[in-house]
Biopython code that builds the backbone (N, CA, C, O; Angstrom):
import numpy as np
from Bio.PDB.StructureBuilder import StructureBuilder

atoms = [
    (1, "UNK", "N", (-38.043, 56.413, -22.347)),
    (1, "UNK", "CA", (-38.414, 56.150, -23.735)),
    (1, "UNK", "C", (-37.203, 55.598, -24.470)),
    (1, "UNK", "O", (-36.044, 55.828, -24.123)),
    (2, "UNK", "N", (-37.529, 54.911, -25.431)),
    (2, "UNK", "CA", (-36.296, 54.495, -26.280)),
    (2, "UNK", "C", (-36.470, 55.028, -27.810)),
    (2, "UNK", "O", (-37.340, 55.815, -28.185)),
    (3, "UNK", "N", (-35.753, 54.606, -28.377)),
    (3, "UNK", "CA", (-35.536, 55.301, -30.026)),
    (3, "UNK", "C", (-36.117, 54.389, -30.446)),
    (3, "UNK", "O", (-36.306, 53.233, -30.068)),
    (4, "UNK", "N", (-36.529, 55.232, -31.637)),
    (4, "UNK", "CA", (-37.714, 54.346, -32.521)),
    (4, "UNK", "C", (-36.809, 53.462, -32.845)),
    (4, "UNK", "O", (-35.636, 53.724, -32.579)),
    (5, "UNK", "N", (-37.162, 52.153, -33.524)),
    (5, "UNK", "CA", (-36.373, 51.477, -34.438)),
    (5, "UNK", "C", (-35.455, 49.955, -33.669)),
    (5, "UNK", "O", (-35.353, 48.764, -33.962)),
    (6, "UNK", "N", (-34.854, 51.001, -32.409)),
    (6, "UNK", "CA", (-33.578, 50.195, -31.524)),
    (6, "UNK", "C", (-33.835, 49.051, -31.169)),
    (6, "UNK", "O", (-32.807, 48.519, -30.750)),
    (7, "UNK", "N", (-35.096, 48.092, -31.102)),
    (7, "UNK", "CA", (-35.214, 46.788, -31.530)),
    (7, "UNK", "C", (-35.298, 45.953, -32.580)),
    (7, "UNK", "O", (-35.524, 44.744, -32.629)),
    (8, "UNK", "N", (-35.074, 46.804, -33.464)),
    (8, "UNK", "CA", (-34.808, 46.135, -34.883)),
    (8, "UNK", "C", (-36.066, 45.395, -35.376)),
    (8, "UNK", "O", (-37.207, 45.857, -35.339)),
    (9, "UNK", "N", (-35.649, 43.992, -35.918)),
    (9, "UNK", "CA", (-37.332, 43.346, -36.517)),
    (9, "UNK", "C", (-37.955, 43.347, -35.146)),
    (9, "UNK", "O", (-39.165, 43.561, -35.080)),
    (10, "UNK", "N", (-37.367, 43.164, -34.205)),
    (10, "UNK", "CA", (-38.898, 42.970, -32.773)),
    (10, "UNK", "C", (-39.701, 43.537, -33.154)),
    (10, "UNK", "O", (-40.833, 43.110, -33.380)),
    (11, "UNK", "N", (-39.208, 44.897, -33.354)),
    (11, "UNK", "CA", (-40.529, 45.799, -33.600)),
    (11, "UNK", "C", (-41.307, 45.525, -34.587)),
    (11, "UNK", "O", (-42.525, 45.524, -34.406)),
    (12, "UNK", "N", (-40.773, 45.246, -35.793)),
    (12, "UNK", "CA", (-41.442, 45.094, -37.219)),
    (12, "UNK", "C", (-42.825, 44.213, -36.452)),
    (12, "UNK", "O", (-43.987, 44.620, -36.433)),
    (13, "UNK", "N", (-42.272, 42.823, -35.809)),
    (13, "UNK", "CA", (-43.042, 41.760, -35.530)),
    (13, "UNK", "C", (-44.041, 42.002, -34.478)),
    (13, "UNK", "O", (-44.975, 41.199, -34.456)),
    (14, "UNK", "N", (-44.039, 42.847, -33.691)),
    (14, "UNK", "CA", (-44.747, 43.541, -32.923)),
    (14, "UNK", "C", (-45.807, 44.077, -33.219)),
    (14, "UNK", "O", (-46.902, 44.004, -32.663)),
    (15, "UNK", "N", (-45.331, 44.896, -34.541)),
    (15, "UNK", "CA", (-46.821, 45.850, -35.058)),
    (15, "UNK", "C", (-47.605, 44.763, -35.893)),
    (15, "UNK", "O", (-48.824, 44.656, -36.032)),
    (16, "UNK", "N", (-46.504, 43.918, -36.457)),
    (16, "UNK", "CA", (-47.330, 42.989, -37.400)),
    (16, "UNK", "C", (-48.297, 41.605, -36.295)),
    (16, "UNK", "O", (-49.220, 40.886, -36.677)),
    (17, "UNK", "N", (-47.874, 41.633, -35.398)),
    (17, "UNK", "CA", (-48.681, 41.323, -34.319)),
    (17, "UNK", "C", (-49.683, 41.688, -33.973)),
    (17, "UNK", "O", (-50.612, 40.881, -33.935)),
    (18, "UNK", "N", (-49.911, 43.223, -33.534)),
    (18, "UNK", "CA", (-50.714, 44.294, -33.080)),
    (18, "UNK", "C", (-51.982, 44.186, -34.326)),
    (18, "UNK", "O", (-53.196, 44.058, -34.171)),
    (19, "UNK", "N", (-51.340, 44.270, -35.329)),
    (19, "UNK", "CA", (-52.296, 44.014, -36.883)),
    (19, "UNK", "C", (-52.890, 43.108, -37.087)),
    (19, "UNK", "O", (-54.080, 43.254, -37.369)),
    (20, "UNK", "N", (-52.264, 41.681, -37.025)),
    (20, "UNK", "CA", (-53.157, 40.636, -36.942)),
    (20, "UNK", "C", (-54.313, 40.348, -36.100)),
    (20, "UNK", "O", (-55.384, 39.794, -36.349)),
    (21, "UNK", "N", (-53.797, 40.893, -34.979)),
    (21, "UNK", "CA", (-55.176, 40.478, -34.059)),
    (21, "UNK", "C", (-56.274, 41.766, -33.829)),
    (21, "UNK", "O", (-57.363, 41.867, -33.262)),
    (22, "UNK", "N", (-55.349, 42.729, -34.611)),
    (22, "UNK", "CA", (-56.388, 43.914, -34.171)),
    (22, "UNK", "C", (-56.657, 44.864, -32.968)),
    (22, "UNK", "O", (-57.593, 45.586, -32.626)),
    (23, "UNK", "N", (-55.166, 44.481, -32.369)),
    (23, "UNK", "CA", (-55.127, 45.048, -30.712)),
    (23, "UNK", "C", (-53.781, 45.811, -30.293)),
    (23, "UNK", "O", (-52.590, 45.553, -30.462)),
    (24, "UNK", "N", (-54.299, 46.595, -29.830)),
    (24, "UNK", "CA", (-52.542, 47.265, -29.136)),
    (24, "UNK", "C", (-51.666, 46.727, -28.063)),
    (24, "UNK", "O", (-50.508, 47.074, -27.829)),
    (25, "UNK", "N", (-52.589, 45.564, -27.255)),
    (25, "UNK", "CA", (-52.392, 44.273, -26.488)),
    (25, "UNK", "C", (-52.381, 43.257, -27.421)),
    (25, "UNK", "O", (-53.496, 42.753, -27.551)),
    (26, "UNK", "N", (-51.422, 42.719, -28.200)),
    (26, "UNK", "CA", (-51.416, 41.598, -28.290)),
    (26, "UNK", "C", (-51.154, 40.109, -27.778)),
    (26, "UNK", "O", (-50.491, 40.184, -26.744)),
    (27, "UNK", "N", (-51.370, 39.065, -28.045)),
    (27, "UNK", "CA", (-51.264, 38.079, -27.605)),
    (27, "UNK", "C", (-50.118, 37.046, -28.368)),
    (27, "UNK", "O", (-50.288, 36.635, -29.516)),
    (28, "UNK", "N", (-48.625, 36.614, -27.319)),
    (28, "UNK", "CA", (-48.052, 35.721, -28.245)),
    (28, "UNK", "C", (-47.828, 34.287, -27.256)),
    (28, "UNK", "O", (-46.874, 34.025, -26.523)),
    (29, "UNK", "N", (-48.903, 33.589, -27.490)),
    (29, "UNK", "CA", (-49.046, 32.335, -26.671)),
    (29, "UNK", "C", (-48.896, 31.180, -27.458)),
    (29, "UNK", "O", (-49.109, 31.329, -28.662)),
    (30, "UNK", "N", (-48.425, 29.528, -26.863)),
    (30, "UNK", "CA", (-47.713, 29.636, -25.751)),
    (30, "UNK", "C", (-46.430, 30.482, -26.063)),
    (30, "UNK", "O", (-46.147, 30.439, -27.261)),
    (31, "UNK", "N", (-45.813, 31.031, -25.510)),
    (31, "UNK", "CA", (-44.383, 31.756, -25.228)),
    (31, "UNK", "C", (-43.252, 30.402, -25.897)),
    (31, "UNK", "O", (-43.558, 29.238, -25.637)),
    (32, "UNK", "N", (-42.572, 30.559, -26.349)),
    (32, "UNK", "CA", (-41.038, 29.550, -27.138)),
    (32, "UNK", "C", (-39.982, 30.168, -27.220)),
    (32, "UNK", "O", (-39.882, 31.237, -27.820)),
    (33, "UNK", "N", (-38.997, 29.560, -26.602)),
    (33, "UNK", "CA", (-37.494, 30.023, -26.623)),
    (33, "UNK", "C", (-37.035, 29.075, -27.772)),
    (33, "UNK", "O", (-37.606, 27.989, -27.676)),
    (34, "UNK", "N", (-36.322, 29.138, -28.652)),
    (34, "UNK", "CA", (-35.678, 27.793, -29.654)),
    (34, "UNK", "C", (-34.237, 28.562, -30.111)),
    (34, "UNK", "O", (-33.850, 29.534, -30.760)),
    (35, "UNK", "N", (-33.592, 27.149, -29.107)),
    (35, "UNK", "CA", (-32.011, 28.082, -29.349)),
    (35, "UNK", "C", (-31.053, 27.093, -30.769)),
    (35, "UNK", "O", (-30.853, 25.882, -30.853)),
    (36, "UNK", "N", (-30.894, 27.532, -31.133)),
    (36, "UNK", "CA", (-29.934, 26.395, -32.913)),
    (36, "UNK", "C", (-28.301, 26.604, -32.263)),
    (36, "UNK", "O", (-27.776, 27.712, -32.157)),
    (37, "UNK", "N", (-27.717, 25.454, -31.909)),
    (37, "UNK", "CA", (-26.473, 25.048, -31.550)),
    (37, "UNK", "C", (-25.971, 24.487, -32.788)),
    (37, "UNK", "O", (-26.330, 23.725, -33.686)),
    (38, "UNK", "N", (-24.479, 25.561, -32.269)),
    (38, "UNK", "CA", (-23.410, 24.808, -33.854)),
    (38, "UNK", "C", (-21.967, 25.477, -33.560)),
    (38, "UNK", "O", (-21.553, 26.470, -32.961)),
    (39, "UNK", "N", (-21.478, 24.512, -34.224)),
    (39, "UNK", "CA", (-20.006, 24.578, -34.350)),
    (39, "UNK", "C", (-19.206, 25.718, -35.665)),
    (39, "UNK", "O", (-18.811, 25.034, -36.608)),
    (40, "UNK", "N", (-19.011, 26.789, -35.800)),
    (40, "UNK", "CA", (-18.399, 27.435, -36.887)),
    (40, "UNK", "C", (-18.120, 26.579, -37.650)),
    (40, "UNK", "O", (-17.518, 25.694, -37.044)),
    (41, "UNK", "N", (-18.261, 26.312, -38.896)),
    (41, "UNK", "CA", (-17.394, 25.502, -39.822)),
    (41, "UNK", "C", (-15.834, 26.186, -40.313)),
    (41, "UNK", "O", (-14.809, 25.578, -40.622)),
    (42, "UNK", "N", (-16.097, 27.721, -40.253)),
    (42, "UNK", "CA", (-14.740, 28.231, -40.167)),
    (42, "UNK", "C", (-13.575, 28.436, -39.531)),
    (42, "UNK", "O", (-12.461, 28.840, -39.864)),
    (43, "UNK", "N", (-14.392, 27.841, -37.942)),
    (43, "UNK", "CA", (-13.253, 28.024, -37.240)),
    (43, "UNK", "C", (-12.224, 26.216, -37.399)),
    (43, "UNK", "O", (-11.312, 25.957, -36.614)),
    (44, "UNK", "N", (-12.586, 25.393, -38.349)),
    (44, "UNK", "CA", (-11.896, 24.501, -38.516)),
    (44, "UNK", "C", (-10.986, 25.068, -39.423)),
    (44, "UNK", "O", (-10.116, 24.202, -39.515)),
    (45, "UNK", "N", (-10.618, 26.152, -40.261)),
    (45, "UNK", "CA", (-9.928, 26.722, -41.189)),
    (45, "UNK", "C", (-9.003, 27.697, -40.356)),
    (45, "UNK", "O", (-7.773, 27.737, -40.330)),
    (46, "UNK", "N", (-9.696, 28.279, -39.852)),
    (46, "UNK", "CA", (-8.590, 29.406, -38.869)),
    (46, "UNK", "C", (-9.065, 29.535, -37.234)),
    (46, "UNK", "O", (-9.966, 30.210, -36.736)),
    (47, "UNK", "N", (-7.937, 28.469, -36.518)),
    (47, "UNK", "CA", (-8.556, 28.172, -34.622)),
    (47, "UNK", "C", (-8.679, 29.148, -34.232)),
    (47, "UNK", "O", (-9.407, 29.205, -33.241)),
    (48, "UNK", "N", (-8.034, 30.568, -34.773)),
    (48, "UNK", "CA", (-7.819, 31.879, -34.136)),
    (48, "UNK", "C", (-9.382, 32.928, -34.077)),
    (48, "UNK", "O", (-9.425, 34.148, -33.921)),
    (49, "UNK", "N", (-10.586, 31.937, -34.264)),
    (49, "UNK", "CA", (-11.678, 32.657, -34.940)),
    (49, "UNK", "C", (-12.065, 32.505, -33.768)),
    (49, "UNK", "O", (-12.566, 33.576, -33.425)),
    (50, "UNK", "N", (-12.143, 31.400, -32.536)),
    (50, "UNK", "CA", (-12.806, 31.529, -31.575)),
    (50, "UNK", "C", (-12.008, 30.777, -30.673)),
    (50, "UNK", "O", (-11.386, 29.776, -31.029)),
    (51, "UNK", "N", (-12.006, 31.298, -29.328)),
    (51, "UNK", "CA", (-11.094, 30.981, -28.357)),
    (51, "UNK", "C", (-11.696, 29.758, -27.729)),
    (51, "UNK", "O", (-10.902, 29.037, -27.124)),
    (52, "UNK", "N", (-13.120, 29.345, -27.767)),
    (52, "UNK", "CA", (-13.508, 28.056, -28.048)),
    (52, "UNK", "C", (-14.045, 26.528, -28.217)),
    (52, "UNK", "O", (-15.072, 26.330, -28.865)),
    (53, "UNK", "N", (-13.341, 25.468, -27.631)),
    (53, "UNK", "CA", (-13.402, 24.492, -28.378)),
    (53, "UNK", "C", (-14.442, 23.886, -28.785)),
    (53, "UNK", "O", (-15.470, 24.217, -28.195)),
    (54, "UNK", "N", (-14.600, 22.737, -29.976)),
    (54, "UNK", "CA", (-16.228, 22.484, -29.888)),
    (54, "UNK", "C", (-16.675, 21.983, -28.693)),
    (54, "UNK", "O", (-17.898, 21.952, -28.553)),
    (55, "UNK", "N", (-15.551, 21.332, -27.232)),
    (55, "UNK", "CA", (-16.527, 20.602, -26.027)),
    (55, "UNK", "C", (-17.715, 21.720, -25.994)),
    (55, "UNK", "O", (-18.918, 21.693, -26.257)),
    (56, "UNK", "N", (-16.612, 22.916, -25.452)),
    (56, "UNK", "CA", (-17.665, 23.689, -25.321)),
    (56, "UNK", "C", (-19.230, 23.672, -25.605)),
    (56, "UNK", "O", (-20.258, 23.388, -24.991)),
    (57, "UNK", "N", (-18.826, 24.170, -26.981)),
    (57, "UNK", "CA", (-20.664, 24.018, -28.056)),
    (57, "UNK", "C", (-21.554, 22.444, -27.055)),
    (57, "UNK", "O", (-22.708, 22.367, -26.633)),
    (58, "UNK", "N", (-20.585, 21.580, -26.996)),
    (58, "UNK", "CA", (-21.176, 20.564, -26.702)),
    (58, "UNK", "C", (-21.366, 20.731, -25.169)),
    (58, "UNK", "O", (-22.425, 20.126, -25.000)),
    (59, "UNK", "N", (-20.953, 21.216, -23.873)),
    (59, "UNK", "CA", (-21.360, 21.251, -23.104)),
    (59, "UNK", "C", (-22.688, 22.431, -22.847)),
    (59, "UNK", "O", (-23.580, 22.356, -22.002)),
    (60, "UNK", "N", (-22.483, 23.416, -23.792)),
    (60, "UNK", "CA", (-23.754, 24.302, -23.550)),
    (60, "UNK", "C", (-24.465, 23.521, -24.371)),
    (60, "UNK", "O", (-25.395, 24.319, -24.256)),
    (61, "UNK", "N", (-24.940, 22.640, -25.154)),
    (61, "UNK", "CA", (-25.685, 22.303, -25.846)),
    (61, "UNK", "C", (-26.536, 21.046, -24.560)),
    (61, "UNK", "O", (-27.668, 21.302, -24.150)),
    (62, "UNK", "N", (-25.976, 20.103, -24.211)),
    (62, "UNK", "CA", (-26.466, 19.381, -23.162)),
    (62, "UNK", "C", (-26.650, 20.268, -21.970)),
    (62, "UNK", "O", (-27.822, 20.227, -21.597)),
    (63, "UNK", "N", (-25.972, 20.978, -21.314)),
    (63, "UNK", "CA", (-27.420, 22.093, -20.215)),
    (63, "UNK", "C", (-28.196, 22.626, -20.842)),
    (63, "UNK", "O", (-29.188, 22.965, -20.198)),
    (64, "UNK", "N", (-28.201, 22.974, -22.302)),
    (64, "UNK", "CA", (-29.657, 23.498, -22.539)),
    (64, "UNK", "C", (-30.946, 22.540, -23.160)),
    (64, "UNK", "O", (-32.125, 22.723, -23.462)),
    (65, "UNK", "N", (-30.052, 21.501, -23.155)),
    (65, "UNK", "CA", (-31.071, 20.108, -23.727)),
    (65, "UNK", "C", (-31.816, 19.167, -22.050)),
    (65, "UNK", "O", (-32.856, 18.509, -22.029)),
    (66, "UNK", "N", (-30.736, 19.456, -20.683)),
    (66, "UNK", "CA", (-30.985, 19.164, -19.613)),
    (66, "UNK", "C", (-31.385, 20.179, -19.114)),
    (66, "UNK", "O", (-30.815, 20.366, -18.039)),
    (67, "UNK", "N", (-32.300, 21.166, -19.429)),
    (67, "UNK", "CA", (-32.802, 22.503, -18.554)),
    (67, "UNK", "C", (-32.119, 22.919, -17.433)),
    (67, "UNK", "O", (-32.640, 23.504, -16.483)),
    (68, "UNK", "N", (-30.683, 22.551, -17.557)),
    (68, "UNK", "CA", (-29.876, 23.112, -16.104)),
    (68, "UNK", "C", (-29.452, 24.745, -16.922)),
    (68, "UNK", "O", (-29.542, 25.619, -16.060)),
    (69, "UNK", "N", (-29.040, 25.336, -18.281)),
    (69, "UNK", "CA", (-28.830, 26.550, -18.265)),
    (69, "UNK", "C", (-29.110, 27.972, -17.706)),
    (69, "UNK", "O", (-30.107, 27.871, -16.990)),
    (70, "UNK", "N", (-28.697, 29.151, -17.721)),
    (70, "UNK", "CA", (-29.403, 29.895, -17.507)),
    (70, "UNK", "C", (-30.592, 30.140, -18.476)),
    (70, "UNK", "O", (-31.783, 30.183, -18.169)),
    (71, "UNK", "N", (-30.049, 30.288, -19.680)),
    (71, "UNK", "CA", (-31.798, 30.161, -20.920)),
    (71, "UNK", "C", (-32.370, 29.475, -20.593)),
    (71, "UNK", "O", (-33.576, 29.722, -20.614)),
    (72, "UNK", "N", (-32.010, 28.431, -20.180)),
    (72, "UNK", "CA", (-33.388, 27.169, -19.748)),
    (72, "UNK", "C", (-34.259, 27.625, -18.847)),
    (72, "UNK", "O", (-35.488, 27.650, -18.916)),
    (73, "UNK", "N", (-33.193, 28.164, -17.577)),
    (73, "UNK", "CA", (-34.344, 28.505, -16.190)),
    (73, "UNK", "C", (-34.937, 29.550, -16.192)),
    (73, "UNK", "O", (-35.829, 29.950, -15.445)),
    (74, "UNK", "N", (-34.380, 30.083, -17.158)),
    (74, "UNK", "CA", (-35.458, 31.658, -17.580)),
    (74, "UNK", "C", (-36.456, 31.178, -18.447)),
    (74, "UNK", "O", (-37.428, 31.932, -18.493)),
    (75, "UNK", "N", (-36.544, 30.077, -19.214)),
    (75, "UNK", "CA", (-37.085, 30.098, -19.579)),
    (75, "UNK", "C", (-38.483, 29.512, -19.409)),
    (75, "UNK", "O", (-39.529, 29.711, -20.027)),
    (76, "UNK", "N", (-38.241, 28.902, -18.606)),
    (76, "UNK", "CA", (-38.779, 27.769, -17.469)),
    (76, "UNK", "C", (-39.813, 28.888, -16.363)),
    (76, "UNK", "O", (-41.026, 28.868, -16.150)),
    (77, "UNK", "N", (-38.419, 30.050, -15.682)),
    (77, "UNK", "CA", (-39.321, 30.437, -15.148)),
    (77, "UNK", "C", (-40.546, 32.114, -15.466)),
    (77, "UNK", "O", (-41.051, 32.947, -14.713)),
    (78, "UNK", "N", (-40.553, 31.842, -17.220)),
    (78, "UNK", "CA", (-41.381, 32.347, -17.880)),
    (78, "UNK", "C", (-42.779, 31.974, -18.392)),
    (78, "UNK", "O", (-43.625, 32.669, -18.954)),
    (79, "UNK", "N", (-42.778, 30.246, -17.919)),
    (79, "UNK", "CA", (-43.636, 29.470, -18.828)),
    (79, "UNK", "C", (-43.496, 29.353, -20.064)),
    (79, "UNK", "O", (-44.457, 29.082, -20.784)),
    (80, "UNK", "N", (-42.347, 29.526, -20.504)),
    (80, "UNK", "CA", (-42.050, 29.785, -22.136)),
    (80, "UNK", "C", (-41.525, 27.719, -22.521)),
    (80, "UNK", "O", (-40.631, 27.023, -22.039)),
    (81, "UNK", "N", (-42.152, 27.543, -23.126)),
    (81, "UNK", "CA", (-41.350, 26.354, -23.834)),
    (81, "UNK", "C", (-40.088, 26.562, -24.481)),
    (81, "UNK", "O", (-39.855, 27.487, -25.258)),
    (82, "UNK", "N", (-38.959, 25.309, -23.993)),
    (82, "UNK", "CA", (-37.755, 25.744, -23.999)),
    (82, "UNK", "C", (-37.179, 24.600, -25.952)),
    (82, "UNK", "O", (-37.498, 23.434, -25.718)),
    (83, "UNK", "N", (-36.715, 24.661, -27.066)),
    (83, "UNK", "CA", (-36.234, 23.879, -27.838)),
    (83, "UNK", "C", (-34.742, 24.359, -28.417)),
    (83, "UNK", "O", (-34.184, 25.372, -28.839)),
    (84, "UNK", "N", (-34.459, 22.863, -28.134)),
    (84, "UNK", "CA", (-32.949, 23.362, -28.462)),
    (84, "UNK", "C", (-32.699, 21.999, -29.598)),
    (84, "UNK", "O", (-33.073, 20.828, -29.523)),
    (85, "UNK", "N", (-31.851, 22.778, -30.716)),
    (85, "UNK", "CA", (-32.026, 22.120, -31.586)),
    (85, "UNK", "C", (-30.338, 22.078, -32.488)),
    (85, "UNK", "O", (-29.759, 23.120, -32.795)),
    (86, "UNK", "N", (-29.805, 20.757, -32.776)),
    (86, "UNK", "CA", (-27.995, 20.745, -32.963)),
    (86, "UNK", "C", (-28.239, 20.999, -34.506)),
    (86, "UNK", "O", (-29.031, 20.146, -34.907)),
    (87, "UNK", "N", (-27.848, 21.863, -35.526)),
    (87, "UNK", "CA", (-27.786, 21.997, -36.328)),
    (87, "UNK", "C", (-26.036, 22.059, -36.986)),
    (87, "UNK", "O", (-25.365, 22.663, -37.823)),
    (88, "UNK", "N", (-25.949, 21.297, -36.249)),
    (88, "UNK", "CA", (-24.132, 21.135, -36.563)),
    (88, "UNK", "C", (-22.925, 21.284, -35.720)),
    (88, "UNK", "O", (-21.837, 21.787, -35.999)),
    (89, "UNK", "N", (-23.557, 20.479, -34.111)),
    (89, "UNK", "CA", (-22.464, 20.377, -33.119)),
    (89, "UNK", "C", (-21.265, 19.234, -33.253)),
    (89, "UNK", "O", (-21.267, 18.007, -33.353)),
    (90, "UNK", "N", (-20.451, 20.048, -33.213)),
    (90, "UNK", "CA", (-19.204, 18.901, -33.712)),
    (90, "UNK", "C", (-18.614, 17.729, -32.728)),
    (90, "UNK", "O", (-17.446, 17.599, -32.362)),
    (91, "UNK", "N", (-19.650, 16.982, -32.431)),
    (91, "UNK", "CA", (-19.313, 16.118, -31.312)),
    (91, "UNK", "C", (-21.031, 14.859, -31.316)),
    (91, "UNK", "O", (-22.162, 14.840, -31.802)),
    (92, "UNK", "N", (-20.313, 14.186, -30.598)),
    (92, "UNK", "CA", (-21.696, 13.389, -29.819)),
    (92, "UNK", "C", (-22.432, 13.941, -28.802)),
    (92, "UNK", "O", (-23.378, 13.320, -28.316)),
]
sb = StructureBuilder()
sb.init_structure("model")
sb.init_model(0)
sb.init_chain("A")
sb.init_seg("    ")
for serial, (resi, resn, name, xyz) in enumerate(atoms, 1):
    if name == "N":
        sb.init_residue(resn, " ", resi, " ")
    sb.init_atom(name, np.array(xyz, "f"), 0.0, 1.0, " ", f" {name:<3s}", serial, name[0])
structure = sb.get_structure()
């Protein structure tokens, strides 16, 4: 068993799930992973905020845009639709 609560909103969204449809089985179809890639804007103020660099951001951002990540292939091998979306990667 786990403690009430210890998923935080999951749960909220769960019951409010359970409510909408009227079931203690609910249904959340199709399944969506949507990951938001970005660059700190603070760590351009202080480098010491993250060890780092933006390639980085930018190389996890292209395996998860080329479904080679691990989120991708989990997600892939969930049937879950995978979106990945740059909301402020500091690069091309």
């Amino acid at each position: 068993a786990k403690p009430p609560g210890s998923l935080g909103t999951l749960e909220d969204w769960a019951v409010t799930l359970c409510e909408v449809q009227q079931t203690l089985t609910p249904v959340a179809e199709p399944a969506s992973v949507i990951v938001f890639c970005a660059d700190h804007g603070a760590k351009r103020a202080d480098a010491t905020l993250s060890p780092y660099p933006p390639a980085v951001t930018q190389a996890v951002f292209r395996s998860l845009a080329a479904g080679i990540s691990g989120t991708a292939v989990l997600a892939r091998s969930a049937g879950a639709f995978l979106t990945v979306v740059d909301v402020g990667v500091d690069g091309d």
